[in-house]
N, CA, C and O atoms as a Maestro MAE file, in Angstrom:
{
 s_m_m2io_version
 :::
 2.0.0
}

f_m_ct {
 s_m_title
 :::
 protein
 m_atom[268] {
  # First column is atom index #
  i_m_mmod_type
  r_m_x_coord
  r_m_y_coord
  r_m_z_coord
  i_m_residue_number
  s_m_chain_name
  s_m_pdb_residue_name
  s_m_pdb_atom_name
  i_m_atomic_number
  :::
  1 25 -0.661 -11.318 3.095 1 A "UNK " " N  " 7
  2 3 -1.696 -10.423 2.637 1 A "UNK " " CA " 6
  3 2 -2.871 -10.370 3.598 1 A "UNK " " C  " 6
  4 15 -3.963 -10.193 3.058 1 A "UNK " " O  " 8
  5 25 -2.852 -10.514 5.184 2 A "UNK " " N  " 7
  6 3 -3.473 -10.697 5.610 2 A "UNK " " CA " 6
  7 2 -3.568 -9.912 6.636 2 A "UNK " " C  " 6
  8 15 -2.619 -10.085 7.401 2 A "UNK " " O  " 8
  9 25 -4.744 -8.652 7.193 3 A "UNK " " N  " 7
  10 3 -4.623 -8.200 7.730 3 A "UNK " " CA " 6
  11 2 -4.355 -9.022 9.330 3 A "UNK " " C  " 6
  12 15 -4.682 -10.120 9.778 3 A "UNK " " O  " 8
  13 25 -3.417 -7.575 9.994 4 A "UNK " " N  " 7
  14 3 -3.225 -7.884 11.592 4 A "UNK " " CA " 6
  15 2 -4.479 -7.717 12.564 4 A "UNK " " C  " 6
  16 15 -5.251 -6.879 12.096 4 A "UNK " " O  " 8
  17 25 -4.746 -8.043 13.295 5 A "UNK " " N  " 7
  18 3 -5.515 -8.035 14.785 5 A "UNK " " CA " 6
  19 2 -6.177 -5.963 14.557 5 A "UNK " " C  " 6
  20 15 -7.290 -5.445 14.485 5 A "UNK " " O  " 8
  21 25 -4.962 -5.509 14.530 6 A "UNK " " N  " 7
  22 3 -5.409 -4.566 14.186 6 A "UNK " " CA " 6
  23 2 -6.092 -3.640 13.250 6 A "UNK " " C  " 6
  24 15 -6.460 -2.486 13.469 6 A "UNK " " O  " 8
  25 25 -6.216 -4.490 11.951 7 A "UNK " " N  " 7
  26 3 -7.102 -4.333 10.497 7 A "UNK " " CA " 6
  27 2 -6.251 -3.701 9.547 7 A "UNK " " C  " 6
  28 15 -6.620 -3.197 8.487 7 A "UNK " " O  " 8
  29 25 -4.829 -3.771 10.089 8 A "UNK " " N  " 7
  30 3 -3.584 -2.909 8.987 8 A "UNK " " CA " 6
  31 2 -2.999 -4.002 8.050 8 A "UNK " " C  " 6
  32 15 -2.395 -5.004 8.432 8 A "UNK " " O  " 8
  33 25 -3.264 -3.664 6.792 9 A "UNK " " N  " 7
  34 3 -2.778 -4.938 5.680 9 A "UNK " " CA " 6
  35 2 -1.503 -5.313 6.342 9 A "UNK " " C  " 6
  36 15 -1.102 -4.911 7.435 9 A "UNK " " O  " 8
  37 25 -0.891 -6.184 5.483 10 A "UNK " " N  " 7
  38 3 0.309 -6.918 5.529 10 A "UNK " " CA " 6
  39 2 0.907 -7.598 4.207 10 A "UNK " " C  " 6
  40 15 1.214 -8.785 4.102 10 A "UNK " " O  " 8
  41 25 1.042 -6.317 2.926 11 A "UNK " " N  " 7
  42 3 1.569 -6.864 1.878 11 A "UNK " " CA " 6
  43 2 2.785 -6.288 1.874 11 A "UNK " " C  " 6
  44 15 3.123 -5.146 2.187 11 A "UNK " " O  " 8
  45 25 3.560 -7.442 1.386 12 A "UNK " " N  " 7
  46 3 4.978 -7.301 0.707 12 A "UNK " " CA " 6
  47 2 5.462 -5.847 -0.627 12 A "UNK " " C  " 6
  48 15 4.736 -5.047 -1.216 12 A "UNK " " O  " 8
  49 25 6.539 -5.998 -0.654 13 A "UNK " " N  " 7
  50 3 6.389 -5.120 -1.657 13 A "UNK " " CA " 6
  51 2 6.383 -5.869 -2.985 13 A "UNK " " C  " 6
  52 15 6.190 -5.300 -4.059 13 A "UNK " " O  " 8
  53 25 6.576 -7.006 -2.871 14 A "UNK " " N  " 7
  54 3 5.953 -7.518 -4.597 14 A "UNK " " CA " 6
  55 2 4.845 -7.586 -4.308 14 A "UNK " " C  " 6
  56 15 4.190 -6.796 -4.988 14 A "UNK " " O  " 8
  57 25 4.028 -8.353 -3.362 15 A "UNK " " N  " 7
  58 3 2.260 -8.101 -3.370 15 A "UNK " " CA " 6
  59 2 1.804 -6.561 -4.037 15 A "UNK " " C  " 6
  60 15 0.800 -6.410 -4.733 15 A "UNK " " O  " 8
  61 25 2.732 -5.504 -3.679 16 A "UNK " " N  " 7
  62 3 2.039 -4.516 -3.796 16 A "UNK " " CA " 6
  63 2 2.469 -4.491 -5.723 16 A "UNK " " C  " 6
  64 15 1.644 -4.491 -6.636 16 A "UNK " " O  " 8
  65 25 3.753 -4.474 -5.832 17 A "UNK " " N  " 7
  66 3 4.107 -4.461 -7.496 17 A "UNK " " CA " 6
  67 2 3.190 -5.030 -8.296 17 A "UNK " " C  " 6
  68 15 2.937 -4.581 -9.413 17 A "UNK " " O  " 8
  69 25 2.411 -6.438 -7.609 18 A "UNK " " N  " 7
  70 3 1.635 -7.559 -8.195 18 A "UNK " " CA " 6
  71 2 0.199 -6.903 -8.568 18 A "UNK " " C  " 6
  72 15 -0.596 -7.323 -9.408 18 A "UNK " " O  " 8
  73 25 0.132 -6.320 -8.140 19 A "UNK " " N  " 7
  74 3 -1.234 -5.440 -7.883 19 A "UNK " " CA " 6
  75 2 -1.252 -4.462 -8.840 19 A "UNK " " C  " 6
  76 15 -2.100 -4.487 -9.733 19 A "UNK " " O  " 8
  77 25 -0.402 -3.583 -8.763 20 A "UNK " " N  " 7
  78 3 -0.296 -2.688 -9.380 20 A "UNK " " CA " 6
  79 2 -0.292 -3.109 -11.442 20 A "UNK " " C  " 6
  80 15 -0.971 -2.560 -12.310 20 A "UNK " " O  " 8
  81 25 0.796 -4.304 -11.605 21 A "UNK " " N  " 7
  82 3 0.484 -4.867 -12.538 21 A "UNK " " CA " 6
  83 2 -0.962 -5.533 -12.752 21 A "UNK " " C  " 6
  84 15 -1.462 -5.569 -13.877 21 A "UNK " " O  " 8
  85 25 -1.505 -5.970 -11.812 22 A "UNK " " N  " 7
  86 3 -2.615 -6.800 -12.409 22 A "UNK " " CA " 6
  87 2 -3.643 -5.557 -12.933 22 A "UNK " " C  " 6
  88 15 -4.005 -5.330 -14.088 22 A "UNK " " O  " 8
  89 25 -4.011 -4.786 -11.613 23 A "UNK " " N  " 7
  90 3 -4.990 -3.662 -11.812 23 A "UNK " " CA " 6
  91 2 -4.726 -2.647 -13.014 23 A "UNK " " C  " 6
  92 15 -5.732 -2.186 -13.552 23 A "UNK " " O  " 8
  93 25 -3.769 -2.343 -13.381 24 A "UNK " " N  " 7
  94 3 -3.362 -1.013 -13.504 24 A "UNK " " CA " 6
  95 2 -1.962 -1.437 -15.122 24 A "UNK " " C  " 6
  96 15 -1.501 -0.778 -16.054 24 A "UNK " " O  " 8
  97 25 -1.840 -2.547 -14.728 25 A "UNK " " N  " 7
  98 3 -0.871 -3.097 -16.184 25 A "UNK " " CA " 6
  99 2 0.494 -2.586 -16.176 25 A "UNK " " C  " 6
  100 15 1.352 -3.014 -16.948 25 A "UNK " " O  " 8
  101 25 0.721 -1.594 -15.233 26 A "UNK " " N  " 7
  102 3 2.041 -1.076 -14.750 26 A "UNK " " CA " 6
  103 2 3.262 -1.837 -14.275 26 A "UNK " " C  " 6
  104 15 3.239 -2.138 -13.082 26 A "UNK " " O  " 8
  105 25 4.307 -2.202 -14.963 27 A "UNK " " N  " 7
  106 3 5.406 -2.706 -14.058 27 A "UNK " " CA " 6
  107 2 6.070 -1.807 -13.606 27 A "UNK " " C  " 6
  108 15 6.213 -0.791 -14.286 27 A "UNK " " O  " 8
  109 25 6.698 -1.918 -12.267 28 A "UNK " " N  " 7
  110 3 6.847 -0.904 -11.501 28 A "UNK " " CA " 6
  111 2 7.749 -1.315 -10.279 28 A "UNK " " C  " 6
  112 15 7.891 -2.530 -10.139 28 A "UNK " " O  " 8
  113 25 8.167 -0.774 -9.680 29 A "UNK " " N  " 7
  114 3 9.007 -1.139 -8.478 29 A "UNK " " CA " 6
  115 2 8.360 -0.472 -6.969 29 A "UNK " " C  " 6
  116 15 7.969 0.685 -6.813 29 A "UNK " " O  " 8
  117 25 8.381 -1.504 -6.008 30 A "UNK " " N  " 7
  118 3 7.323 -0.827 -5.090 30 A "UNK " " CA " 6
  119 2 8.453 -1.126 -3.805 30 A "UNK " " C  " 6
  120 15 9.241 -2.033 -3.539 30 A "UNK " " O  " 8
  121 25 7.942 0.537 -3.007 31 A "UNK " " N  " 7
  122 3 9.301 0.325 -1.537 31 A "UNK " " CA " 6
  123 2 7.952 0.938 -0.316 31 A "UNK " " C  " 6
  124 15 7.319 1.828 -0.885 31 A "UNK " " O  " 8
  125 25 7.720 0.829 0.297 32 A "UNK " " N  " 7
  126 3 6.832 0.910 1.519 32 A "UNK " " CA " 6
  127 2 6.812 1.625 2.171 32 A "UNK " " C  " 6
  128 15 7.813 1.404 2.852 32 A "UNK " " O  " 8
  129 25 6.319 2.516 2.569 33 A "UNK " " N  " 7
  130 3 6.023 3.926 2.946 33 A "UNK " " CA " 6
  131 2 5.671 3.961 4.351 33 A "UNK " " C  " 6
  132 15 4.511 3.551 4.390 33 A "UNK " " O  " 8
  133 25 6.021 4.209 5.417 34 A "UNK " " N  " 7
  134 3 5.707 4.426 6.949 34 A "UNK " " CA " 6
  135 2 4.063 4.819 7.031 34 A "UNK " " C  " 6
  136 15 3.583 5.802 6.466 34 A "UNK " " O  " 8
  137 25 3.434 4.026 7.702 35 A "UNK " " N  " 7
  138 3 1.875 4.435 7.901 35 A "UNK " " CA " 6
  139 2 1.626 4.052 9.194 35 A "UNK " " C  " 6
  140 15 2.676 3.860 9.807 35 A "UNK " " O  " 8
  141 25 0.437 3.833 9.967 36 A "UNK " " N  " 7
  142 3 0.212 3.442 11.009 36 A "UNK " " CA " 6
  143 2 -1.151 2.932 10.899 36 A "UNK " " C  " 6
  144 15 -1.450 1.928 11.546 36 A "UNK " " O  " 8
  145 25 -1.760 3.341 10.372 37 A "UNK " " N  " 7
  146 3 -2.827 2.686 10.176 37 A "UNK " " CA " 6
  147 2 -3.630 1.220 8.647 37 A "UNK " " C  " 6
  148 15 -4.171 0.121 8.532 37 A "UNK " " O  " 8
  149 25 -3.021 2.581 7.762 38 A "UNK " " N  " 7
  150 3 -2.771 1.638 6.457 38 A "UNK " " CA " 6
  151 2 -1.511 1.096 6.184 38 A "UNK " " C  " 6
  152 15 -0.546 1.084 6.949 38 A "UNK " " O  " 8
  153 25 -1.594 0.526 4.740 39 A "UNK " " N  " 7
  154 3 -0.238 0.504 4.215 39 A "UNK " " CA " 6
  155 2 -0.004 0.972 2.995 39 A "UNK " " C  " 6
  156 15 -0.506 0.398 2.028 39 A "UNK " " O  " 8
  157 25 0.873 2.199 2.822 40 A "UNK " " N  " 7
  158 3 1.604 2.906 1.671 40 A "UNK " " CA " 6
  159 2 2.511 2.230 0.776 40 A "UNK " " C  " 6
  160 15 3.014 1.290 1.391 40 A "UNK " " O  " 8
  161 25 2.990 2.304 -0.550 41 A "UNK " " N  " 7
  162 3 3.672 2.219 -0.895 41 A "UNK " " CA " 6
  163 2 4.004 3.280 -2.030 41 A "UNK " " C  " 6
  164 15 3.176 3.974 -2.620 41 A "UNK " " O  " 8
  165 25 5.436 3.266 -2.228 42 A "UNK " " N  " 7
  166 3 5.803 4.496 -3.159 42 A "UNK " " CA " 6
  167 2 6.241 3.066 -4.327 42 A "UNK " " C  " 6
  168 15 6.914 2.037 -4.263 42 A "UNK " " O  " 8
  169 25 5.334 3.826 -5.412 43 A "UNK " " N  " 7
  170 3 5.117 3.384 -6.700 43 A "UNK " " CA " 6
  171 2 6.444 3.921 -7.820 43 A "UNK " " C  " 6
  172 15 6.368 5.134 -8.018 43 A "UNK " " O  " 8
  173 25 7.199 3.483 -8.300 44 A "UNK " " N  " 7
  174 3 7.662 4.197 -9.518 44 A "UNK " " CA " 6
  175 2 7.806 2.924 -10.358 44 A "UNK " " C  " 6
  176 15 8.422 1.892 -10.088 44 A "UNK " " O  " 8
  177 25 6.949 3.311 -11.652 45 A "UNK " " N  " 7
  178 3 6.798 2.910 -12.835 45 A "UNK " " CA " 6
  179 2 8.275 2.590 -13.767 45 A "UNK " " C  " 6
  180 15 9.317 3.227 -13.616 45 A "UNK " " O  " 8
  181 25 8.114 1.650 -14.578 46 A "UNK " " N  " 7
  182 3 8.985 1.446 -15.363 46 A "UNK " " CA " 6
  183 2 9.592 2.684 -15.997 46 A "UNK " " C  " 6
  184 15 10.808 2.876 -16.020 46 A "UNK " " O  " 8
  185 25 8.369 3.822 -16.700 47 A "UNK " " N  " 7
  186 3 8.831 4.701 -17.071 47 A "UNK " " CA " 6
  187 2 9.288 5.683 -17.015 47 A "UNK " " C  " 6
  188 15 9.572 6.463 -17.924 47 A "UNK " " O  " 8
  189 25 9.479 5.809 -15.399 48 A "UNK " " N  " 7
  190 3 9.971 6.871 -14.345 48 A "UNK " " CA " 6
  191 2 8.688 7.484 -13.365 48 A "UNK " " C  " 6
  192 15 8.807 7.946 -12.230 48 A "UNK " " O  " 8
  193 25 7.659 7.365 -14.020 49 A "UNK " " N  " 7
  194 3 6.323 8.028 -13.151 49 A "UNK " " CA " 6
  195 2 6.481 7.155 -11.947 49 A "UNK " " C  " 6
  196 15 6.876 6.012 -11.714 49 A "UNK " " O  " 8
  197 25 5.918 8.364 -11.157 50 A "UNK " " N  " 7
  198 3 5.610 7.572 -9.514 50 A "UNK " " CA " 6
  199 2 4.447 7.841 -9.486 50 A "UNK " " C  " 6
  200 15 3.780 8.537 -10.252 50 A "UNK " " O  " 8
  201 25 4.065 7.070 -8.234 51 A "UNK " " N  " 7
  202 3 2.768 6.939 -7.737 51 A "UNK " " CA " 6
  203 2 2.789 6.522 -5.993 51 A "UNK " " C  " 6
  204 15 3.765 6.144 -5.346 51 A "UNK " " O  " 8
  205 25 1.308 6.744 -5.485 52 A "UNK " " N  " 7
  206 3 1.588 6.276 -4.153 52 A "UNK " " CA " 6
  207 2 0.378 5.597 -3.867 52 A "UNK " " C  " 6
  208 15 -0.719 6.139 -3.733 52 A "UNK " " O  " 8
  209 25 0.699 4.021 -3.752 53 A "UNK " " N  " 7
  210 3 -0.212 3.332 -3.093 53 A "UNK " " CA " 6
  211 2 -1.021 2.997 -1.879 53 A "UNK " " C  " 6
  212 15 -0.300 2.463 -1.036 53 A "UNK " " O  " 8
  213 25 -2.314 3.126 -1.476 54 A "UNK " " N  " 7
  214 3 -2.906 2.836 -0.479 54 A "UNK " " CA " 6
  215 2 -3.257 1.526 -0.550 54 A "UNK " " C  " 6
  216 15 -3.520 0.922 -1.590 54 A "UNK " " O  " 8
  217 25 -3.265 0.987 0.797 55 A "UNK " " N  " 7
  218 3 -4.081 -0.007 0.822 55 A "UNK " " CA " 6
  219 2 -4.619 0.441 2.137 55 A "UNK " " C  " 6
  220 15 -3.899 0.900 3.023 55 A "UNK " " O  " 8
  221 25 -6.280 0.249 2.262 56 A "UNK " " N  " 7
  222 3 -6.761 1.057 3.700 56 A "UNK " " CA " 6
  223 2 -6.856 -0.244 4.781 56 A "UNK " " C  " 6
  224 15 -6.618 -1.403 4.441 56 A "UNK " " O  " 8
  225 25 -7.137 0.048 5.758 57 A "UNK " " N  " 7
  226 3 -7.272 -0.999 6.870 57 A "UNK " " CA " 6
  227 2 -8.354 -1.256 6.713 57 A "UNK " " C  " 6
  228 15 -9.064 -0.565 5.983 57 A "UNK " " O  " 8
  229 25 -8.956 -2.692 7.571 58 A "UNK " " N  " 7
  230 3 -10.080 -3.542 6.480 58 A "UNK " " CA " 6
  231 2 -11.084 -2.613 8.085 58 A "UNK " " C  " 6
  232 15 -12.298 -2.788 8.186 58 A "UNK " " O  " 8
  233 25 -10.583 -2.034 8.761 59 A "UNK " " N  " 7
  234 3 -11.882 -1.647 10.150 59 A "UNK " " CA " 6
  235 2 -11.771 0.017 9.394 59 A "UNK " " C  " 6
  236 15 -12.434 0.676 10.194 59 A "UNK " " O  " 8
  237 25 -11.304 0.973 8.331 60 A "UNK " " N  " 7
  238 3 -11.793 2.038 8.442 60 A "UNK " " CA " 6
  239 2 -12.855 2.199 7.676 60 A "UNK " " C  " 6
  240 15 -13.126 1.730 6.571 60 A "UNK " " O  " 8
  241 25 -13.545 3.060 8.526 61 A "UNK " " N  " 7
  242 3 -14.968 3.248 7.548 61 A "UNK " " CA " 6
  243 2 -15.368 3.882 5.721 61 A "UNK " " C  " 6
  244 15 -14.764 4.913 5.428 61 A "UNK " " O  " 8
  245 25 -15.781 3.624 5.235 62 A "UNK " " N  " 7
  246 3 -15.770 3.880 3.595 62 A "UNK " " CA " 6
  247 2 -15.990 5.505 3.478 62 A "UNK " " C  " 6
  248 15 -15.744 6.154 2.461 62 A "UNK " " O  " 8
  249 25 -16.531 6.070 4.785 63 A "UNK " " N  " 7
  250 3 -16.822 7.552 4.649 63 A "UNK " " CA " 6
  251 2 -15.388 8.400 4.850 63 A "UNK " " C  " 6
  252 15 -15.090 9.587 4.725 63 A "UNK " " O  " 8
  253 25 -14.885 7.570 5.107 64 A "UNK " " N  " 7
  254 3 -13.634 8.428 5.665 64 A "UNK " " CA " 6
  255 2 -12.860 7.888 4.571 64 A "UNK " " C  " 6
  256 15 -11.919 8.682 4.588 64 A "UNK " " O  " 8
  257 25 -12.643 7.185 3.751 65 A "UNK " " N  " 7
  258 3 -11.939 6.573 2.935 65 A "UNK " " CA " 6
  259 2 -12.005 7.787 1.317 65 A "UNK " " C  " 6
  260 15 -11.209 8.391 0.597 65 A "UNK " " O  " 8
  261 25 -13.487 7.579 1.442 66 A "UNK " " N  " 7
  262 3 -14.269 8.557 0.128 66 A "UNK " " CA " 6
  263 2 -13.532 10.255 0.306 66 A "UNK " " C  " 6
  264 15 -13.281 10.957 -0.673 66 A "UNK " " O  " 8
  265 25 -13.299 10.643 1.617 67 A "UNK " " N  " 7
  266 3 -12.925 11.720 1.961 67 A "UNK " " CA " 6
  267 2 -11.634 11.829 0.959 67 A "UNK " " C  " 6
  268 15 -10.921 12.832 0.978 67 A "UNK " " O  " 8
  :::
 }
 m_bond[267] {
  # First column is bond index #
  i_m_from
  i_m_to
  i_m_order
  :::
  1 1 2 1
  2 2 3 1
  3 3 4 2
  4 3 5 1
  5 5 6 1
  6 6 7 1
  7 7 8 2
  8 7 9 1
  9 9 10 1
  10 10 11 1
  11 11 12 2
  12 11 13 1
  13 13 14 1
  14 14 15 1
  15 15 16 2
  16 15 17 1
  17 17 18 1
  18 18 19 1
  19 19 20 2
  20 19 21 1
  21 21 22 1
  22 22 23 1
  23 23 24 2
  24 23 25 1
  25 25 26 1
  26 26 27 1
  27 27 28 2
  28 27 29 1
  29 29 30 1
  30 30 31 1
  31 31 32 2
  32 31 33 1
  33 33 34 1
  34 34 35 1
  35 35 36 2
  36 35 37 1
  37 37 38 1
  38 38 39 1
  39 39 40 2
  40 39 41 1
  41 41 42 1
  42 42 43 1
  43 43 44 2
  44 43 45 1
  45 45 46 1
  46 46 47 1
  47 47 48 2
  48 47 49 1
  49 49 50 1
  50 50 51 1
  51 51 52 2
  52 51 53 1
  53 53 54 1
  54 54 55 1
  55 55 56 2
  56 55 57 1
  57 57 58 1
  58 58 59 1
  59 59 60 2
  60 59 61 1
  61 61 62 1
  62 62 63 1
  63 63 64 2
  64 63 65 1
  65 65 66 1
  66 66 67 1
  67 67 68 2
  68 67 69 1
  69 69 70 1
  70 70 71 1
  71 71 72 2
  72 71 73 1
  73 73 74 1
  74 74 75 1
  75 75 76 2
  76 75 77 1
  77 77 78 1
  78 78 79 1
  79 79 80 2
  80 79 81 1
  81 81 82 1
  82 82 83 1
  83 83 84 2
  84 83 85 1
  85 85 86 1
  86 86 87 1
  87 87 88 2
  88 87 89 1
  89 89 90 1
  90 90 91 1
  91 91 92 2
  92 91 93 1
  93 93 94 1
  94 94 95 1
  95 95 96 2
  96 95 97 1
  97 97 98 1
  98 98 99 1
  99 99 100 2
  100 99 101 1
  101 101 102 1
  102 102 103 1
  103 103 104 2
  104 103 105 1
  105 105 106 1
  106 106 107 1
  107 107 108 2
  108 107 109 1
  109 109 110 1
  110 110 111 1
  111 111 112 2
  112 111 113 1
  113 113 114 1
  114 114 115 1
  115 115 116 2
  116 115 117 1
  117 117 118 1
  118 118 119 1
  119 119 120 2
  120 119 121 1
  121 121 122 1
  122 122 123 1
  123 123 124 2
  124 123 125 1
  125 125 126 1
  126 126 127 1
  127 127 128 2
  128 127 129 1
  129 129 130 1
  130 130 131 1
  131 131 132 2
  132 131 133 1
  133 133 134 1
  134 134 135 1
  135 135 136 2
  136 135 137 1
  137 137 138 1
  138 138 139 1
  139 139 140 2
  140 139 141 1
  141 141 142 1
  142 142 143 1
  143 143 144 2
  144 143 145 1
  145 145 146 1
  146 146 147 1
  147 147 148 2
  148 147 149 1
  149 149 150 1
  150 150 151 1
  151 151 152 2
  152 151 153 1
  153 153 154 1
  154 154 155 1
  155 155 156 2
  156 155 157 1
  157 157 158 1
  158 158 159 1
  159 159 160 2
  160 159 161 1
  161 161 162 1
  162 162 163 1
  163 163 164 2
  164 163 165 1
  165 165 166 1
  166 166 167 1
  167 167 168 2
  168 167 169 1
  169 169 170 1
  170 170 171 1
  171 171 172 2
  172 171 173 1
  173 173 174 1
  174 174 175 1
  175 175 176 2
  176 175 177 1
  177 177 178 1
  178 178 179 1
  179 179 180 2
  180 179 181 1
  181 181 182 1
  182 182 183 1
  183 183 184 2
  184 183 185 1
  185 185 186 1
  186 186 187 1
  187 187 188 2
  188 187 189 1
  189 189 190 1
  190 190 191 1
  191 191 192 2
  192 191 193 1
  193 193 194 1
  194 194 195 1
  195 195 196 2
  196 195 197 1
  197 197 198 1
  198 198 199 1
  199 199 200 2
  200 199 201 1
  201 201 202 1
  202 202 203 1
  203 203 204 2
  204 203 205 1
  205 205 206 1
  206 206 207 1
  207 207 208 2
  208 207 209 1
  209 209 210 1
  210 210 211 1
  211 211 212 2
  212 211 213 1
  213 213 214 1
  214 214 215 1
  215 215 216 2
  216 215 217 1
  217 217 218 1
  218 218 219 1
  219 219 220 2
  220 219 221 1
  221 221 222 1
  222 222 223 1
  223 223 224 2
  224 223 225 1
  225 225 226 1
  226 226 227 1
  227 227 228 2
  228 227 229 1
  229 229 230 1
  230 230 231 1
  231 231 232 2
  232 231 233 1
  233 233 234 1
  234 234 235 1
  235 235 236 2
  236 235 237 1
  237 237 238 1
  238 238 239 1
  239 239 240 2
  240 239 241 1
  241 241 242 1
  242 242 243 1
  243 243 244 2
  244 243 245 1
  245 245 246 1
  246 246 247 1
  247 247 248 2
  248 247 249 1
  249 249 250 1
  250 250 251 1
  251 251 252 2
  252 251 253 1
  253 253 254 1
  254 254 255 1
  255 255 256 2
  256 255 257 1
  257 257 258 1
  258 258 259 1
  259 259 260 2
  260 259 261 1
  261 261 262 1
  262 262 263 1
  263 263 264 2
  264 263 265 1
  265 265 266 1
  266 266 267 1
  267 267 268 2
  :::
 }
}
């Protein structure tokens, strides 16, 4: 869970499931999405809903994030 040199997370896809349950109370199945800067994951819920997770890099700025 620790970002790289480069400020791009480094969670697993249960880190990301883990999350999603803690925050959000969702069990869910999480598969990882190609990014380059952040890290994505494609969310689908127990109950079929999807979702798509961000996690932003810890160097991008909050203005660009808010965007």
């Amino acid at each position: 869970m620790k970002p790289t040199e480069s400020g791009r997370p480094q969670f697993s896809n249960e880190d990301a499931q883990a999350r999603v349950l803690g925050l959000w109370n969702v069990k869910s199945m999480a598969r990882e999405l190609p990014s380059e800067r952040d890290q994505n994951f494609h969310i689908r819920a127990e109950g079929g809903a999807e979702y798509v997770l961000k996690i932003a890099n810890v160097r991008e700025k909050r203005e660009v994030l808010e965007l």
